[in-house]
C-alpha positions in Angstrom: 18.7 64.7 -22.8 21.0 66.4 -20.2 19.7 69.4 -17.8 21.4 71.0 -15.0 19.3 70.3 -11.8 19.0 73.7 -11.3 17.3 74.5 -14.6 15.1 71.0 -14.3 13.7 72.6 -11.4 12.0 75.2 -13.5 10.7 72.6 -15.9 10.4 69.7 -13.7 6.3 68.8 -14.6 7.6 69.1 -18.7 10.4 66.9 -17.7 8.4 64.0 -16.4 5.8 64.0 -18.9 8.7 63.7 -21.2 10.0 60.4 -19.2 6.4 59.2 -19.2 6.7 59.5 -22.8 10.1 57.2 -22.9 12.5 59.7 -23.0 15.6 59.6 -20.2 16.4 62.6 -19.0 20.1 62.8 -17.3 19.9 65.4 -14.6 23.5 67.3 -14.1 25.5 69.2 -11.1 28.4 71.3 -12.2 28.3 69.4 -15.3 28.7 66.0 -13.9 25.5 63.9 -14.3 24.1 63.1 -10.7 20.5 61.0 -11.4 18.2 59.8 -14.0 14.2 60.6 -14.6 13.1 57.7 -16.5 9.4 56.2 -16.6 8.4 53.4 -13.7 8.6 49.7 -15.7 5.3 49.3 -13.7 3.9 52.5 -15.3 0.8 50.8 -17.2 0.7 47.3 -16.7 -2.1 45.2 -14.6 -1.2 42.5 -12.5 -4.7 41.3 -13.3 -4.4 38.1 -14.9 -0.6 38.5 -15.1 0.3 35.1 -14.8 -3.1 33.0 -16.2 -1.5 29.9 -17.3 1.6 29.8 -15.8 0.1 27.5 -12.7 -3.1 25.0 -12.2 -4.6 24.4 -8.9 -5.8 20.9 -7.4 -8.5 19.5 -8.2 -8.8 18.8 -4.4 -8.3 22.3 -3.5 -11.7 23.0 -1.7 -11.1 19.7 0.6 -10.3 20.1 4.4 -12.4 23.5 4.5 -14.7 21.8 7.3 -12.2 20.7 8.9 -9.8 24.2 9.0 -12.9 26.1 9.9 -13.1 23.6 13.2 -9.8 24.4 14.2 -10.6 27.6 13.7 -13.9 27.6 15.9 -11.9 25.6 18.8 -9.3 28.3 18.6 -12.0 30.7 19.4 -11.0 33.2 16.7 -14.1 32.8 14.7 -17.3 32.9 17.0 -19.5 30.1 17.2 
């Protein structure tokens, strides 16, 4: 769809419920088309579990924890 910026003002909340919905809405000044309302590629999708099986941690992981948390204490930024 085409609209002249000035019109799109009037209809601006119908025009982005109509790119939520997928459609691509060229947006026009003096007839030449100046900008795009399209939906966000983000719009919907959880990062949540987004890349579960792409990666496996160590088995080791949890090892050196006493030992970070000493350098820690001896830098004085955790009290103790």
């Amino acid at each position: 769809m085409r609209i002249a910026i000035a019109e799109a003002k009037a209809q601006f909340a119908d025009l982005i419920r109509r790119a939520e919905a997928g459609e691509e809405i060229e947006l026009t000044r003096y007839g030449r088309p100046v900008a795009r309302l399209t939906a966000s590629p983000a719009r919907g999708n959880s990062l949540i579990g987004c890349a579960k099986g792409q990666f496996r941690l160590p088995d080791d992981m949890d090892e050196g924890d006493d030992q970070v948390a000493d350098l820690f204490r001896a830098s004085r930024i955790l009290p103790g």
